[in-house]
VOBA-1610 file (N, C-alpha, C; in pm, whole numbers, padded with zeros to 5 digits, always signed):
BEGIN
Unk+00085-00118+00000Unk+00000+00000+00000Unk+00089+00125+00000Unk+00020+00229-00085Unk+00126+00347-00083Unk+00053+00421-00024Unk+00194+00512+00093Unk+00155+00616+00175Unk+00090+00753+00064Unk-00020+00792+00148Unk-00038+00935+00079Unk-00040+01050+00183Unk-00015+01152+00112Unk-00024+01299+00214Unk-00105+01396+00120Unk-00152+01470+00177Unk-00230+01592+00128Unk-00198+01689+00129Unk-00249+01810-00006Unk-00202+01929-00020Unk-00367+01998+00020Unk-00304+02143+00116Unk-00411+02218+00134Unk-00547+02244+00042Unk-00487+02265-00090Unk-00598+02256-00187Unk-00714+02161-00177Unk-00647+02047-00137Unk-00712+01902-00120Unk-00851+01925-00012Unk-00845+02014+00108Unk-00920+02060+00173Unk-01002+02165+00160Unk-00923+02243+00055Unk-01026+02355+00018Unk-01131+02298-00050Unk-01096+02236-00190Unk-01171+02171-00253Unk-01278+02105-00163Unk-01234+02009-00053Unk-01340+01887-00026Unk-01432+01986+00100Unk-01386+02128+00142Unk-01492+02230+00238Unk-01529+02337+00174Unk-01484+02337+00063Unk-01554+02496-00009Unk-01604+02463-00179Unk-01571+02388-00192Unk-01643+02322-00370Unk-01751+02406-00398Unk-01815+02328-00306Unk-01993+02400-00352Unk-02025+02275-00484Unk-01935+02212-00545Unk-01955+02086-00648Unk-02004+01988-00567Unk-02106+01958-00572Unk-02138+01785-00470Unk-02058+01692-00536Unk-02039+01715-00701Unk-01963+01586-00725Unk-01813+01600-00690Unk-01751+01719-00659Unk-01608+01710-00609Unk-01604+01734-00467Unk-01718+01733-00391Unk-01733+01703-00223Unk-01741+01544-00255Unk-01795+01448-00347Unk-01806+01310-00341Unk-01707+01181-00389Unk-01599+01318-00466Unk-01473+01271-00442Unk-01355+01288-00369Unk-01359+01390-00292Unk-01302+01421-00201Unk-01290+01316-00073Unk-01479+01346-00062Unk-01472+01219+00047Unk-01452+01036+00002Unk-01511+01022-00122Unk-01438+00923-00149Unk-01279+00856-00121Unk-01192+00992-00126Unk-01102+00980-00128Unk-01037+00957+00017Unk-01108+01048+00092Unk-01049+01037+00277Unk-01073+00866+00309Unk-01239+00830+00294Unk-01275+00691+00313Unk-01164+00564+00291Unk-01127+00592+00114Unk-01053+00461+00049Unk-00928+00481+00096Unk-00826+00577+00121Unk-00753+00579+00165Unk-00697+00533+00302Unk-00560+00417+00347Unk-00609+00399+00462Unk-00420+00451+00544Unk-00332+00488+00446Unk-00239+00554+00509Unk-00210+00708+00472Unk-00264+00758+00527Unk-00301+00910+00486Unk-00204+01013+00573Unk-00151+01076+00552Unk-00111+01214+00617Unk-00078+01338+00557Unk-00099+01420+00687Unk-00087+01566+00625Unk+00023+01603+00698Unk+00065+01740+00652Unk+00202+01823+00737Unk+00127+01933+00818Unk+00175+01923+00949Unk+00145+02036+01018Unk+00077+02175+00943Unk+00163+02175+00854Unk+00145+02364+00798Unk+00002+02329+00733Unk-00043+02222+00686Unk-00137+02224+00644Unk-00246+02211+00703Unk-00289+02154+00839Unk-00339+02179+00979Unk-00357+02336+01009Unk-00243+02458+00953Unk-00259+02573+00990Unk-00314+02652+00860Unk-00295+02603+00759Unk-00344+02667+00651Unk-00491+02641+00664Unk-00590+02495+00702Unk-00702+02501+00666Unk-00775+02575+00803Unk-00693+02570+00930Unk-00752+02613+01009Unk-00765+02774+00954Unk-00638+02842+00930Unk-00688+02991+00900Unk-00779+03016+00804Unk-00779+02969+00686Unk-00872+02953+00629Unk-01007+02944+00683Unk-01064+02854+00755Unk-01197+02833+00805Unk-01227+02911+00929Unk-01092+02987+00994Unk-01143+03100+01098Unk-01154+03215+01031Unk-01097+03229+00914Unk-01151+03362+00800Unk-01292+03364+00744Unk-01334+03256+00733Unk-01445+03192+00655Unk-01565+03206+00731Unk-01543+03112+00823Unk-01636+03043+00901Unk-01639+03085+01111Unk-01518+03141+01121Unk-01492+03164+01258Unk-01437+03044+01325Unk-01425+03064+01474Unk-01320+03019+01545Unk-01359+02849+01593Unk-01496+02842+01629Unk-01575+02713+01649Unk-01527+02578+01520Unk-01586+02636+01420Unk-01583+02561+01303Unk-01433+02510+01285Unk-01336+02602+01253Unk-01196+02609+01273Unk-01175+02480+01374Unk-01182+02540+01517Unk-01156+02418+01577Unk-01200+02297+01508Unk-01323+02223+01509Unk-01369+02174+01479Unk-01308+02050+01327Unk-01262+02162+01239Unk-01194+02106+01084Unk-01074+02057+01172Unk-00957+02107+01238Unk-00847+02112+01289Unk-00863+01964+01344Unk-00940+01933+01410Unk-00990+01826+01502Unk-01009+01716+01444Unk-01056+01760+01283Unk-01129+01655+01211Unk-00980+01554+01127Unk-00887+01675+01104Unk-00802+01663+00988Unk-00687+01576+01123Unk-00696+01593+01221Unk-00595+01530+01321Unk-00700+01382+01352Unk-00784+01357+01350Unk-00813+01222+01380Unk-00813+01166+01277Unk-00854+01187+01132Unk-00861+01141+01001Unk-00726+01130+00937Unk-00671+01202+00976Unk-00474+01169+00897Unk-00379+01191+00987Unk-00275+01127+00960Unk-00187+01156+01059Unk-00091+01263+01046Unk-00080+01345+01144Unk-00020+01505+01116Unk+00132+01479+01132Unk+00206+01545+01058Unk+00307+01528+01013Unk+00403+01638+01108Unk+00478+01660+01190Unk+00564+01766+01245Unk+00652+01825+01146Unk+00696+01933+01194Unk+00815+01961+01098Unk+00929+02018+01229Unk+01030+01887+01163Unk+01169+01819+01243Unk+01242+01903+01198Unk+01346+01886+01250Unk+01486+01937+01199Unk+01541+01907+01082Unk+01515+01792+01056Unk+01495+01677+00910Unk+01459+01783+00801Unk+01316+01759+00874Unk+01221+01805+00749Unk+01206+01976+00704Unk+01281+02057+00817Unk+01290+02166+00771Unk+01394+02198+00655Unk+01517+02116+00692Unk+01608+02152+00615Unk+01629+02045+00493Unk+01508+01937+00455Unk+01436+01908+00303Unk+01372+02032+00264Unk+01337+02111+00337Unk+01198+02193+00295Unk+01300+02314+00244Unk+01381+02341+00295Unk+01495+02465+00267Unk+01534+02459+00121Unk+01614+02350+00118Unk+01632+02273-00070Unk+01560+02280-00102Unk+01433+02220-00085Unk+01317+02211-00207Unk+01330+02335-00225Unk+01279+02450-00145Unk+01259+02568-00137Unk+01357+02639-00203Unk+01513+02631-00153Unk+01575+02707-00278Unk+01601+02679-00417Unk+01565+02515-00435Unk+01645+02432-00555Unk+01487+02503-00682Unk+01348+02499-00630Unk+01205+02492-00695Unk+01132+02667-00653Unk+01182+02739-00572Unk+01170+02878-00539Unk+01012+02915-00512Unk+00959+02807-00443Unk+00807+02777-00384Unk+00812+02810-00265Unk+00690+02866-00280Unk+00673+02941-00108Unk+00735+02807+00025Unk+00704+02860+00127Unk+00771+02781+00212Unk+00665+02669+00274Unk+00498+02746+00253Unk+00442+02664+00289Unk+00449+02493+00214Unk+00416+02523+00039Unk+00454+02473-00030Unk+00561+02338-00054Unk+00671+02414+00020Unk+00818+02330+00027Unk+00799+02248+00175Unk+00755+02247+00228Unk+00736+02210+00336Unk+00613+02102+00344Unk+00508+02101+00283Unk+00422+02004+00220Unk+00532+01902+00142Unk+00605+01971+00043Unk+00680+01838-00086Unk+00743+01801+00016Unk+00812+01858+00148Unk+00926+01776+00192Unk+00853+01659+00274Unk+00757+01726+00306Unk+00642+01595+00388Unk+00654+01490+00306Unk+00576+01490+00186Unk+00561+01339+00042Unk+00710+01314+00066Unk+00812+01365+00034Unk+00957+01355+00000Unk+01021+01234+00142Unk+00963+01274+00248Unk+00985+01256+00376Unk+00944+01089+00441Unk+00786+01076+00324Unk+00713+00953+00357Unk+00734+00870+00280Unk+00778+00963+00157Unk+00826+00862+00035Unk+00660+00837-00008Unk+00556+00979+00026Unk+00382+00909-00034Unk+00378+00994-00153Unk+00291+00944-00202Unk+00178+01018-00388Unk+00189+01130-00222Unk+00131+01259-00318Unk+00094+01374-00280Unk-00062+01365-00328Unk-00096+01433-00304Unk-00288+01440-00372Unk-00277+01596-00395Unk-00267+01687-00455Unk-00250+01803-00512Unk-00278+01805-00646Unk-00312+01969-00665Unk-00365+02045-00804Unk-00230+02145-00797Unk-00154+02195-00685Unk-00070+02275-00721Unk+00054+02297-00782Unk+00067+02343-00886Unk+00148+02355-01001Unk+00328+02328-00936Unk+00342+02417-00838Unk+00451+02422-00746Unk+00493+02280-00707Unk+00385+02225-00683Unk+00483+02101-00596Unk+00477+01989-00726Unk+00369+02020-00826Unk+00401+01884-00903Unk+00488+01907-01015Unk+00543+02014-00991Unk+00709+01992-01092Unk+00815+01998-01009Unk+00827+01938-00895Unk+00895+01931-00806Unk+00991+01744-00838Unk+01051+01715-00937Unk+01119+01603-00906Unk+01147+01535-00833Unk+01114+01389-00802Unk+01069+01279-00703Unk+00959+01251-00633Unk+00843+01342-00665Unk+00760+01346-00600Unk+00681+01306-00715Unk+00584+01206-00636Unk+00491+01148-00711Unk+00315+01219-00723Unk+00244+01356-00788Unk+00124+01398-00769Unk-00017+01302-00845Unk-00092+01290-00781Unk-00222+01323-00821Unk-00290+01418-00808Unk-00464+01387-00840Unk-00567+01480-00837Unk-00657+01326-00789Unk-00775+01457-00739Unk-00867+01349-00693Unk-00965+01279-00826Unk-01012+01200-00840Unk-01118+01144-00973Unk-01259+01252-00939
//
């Protein structure tokens, strides 16, 4: 079985679509999946996001959801200074580099739409169906 990790997009998409059919692959996708993780930063990206959105309750709430449903990823000493290279070698924001170094890190597919990390060499992207 191959590890996967998620890109923030991955959450925007599956809480803000407004598409039922790309809320029904989204969740398709959390369900079938059974080694899943995300990186910290992405824990902070959807939370700000949904306290911009939605306020502080809800926020909690997603934060809560995305930590029992995948396993959250820290960022080590390791993984900062993968994330530095990616970051200077691909010149992607840091949030960005710090997600690839996660996949890079687990050796998982990424699940991303963002342009940044999937021309990122060694890293394996999808999209959801």
């Amino acid at each position: 079985m191959t590890r996967t990790t998620y890109d923030t997009g991955f959450f925007v998409e599956h809480y803000y679509s407004g598409d039922t059919s790309v809320t029904r692959s989204t969740t398709r996708e959390i369900r079938r999946e059974r080694d899943k993780a995300v990186s910290s930063i992405v824990v902070h990206e959807v939370y700000r996001l949904t306290l911009q959105k939605e306020g502080r309750k809800v926020a909690q709430l997603r934060a809560g959801l995305v930590g029992k449903d995948f396993e959250v990823i820290p960022v080590d000493e390791a993984l900062a200074v993968t994330s530095a290279d990616i970051r200077q070698e691909y010149a992607v924001p840091m949030a960005d580099s710090i997600i690839a170094a996660t996949a890079v890190s687990l050796r998982a597919v990424c699940v991303t739409d963002d342009p940044h990390i999937q021309r990122i060499r060694g890293i394996k992207t999808r999209w959801i169906e």
